[in-house]
C-alpha positions in Angstrom: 145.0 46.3 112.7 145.5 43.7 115.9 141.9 44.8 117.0 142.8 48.3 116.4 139.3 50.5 115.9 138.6 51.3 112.7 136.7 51.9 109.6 134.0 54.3 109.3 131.4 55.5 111.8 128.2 57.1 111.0 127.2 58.8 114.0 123.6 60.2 114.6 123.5 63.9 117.1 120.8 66.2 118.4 121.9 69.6 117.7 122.9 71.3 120.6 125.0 68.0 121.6 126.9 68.2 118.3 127.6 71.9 119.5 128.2 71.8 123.4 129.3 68.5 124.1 130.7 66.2 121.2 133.7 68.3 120.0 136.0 67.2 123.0 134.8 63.8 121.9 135.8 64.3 118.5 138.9 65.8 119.1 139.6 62.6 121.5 138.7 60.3 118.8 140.8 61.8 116.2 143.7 61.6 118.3 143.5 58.6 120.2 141.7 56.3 117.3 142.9 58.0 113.8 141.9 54.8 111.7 138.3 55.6 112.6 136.7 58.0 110.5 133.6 59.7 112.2 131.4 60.6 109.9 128.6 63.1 112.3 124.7 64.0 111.1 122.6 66.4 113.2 118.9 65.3 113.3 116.3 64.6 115.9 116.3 61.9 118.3 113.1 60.1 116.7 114.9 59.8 113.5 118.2 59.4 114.7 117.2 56.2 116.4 115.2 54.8 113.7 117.7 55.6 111.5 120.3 53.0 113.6 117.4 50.5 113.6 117.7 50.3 109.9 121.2 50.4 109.6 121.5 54.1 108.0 123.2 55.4 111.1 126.0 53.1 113.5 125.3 55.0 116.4 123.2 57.9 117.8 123.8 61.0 120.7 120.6 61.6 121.9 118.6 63.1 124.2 115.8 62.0 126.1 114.0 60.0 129.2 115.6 56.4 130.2 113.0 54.0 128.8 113.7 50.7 126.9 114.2 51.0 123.3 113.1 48.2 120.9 116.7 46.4 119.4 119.2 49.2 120.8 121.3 48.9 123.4 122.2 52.0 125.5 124.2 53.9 128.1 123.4 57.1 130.1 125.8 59.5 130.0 124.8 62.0 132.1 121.6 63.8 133.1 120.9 67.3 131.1 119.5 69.9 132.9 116.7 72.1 131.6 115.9 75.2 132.2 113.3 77.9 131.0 114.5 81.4 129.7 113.2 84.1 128.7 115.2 87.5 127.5 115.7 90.2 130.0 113.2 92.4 129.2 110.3 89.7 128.8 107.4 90.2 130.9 108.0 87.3 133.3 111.9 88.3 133.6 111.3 90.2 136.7 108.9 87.6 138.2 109.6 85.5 141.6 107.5 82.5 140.7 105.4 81.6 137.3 102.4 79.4 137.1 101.4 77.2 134.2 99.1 79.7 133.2 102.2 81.8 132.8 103.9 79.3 130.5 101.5 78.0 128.6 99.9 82.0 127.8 103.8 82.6 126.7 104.9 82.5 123.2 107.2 78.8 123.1 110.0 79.0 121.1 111.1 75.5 120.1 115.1 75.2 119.6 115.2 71.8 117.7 112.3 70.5 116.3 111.7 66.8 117.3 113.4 67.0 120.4 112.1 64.4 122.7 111.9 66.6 125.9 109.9 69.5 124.1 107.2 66.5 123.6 107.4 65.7 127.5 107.1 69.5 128.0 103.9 69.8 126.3 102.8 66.5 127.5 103.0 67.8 130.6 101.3 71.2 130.8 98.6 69.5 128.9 99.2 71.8 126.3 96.4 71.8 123.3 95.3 74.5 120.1 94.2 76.9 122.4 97.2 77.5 123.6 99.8 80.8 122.7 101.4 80.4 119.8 104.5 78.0 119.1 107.7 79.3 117.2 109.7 76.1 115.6 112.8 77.2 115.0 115.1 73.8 114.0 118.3 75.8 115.4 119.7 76.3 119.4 121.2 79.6 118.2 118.5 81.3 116.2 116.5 80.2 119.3 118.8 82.1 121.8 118.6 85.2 119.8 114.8 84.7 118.9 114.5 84.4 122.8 117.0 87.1 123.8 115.5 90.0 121.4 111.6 89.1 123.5 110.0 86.5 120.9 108.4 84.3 123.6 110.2 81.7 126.3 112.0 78.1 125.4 113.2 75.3 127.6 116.3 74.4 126.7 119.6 72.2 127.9 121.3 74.2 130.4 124.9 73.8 128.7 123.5 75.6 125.1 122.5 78.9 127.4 125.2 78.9 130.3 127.3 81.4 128.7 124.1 83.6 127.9 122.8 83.4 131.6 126.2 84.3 132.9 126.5 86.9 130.5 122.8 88.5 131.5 121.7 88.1 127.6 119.2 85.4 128.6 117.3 85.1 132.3 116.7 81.9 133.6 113.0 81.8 134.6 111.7 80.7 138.1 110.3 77.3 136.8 111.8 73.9 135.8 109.8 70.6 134.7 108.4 68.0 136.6 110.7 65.1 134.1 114.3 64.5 134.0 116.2 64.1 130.5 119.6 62.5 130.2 122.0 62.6 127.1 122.5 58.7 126.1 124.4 57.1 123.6 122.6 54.2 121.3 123.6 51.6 119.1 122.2 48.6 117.5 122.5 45.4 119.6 123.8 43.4 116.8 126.4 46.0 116.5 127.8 45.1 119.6 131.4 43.5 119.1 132.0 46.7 116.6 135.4 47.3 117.9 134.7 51.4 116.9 131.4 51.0 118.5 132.8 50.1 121.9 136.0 52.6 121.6 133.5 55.5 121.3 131.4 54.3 123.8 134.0 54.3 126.1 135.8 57.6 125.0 132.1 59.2 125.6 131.9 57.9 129.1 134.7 59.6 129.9 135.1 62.5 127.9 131.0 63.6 128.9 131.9 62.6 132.5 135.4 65.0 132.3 133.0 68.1 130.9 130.2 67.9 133.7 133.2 68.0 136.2 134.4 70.6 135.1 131.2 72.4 135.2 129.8 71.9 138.8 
C-alpha cells in the first residue's frame, strides 16, 4: 500500500450528522481512499465516545461543547448553530419575544436522545419534575413532524430544519441559548499514526469547511 489508507474504519455519528453533514464526506472517502472501508454507527455522543475509549469504535462525529476529553484527541470542525422551533400554528409562533417561562411551560420535544446539547439546554433553564412534559423521540425526523403537526417545541441544529424553515413548515422561535455547540471529530490518542485515521480527519476538515461555505 506505500502508506496508502486503508483497512477498516469504525466510525461513531450523532444522528442528524450522519444525515446533514457526513454523506459528502462519505462520498469523498469512497472516491479519494477506496481501500478504506467506512464502516458508520449512529448513537449518542456519550456512548459514541466511550465506545472509542474502549476500542469498540476508531473514531467518533459528535456534537457538543469544547472541553478536554480524558485519552482522545480532537478537532473542531465547525460551530453548529441551534435554534428553537415550533410548528406554525403553535401558540408562541406568532410571538415577538419568549421568556423562560415560555419554554420551560412548553411541551420539549427531544430529537436524539443523549445528545449533549439537550443536557446543556436543560442545565440551563434549570429545568426540574415540575416542569411540562418531555417528548423523547430518538429520531431528527419524527421530531420535525412531531413539532411541525403542534406536539410541543425542540431545539435543534440549524442544518436538520433549514429546509423546513425556508419552506414555512417549521418557525423558528424568537430565542436561542446562552451555550455554543460545535460538531468535532474524536479519536483515540493512541490511534494517532492510523494512516485512515488522519486521512478522514483531514477529508472532514475540508469537506465540513466546503458545506458551511456554501451555506452562509
Amino acid at each position: 500500500m506505500n502508506g496508502e489508507p486503508h483497512g477498516k474504519l469504525v466510525i461513531g455519528s450523532a444522528q442528524s450528522l450522519t444525515d446533514y453533514r457526513l454523506l459528502p464526506l462519505i462520498e469523498y472517502m469512497c472516491w479519494r481512499y477506496p481501500s478504506v472501508q467506512l464502516s458508520l454507527h449512529s448513537r449518542n455522543a456519550l456512548n459514541n465516545l466511550n465506545s472509542v475509549r474502549d476500542g469498540q469504535l476508531d473514531c467518533a462525529f459528535f456534537i457538543g461543547a469544547i472541553e478536554p476529553r480524558e485519552g482522545l484527541e480532537t478537532t473542531v470542525l465547525c460551530p453548529e448553530p441551534l435554534v428553537m422551533v415550533a410548528g406554525p400554528n403553535h401558540v408562541l409562533a406568532q410571538r415577538q419575544s419568549l421568556t423562560e417561562d415560555d419554554i420551560t411551560s412548553s411541551t420539549l420535544i427531544r430529537a436524539e436522545n443523549g445528545a449533549s446539547y439537550h443536557e446543556l439546554f436543560e442545565n440551563s433553564l434549570g429545568f426540574d419534575d415540575t416542569r411540562a412534559p418531555v417528548l423523547e423521540l430518538d429520531s431528527v425526523d419524527a421530531a420535525k413532524r412531531a413539532v411541525a403537526s403542534g406536539l410541543g417545541i425542540a431545539l435543534m441544529p440549524e442544518v436538520t430544519v433549514s429546509s423546513e424553515l425556508a419552506e414555512g413548515r417549521l418557525v423558528r422561535l424568537p430565542w436561542s441559548p446562552t451555550f455554543r455547540v460545535y460538531t468535532q471529530f474524536g479519536w483515540r490518542q493512541d490511534n494517532s499514526t492510523n494512516p485512515a485515521v488522519t486521512a478522514l480527519v483531514s477529508a472532514a476538515a475540508q469537506v465540513v469547511s466546503d458545506q458551511v461555505a456554501s451555506l452562509t
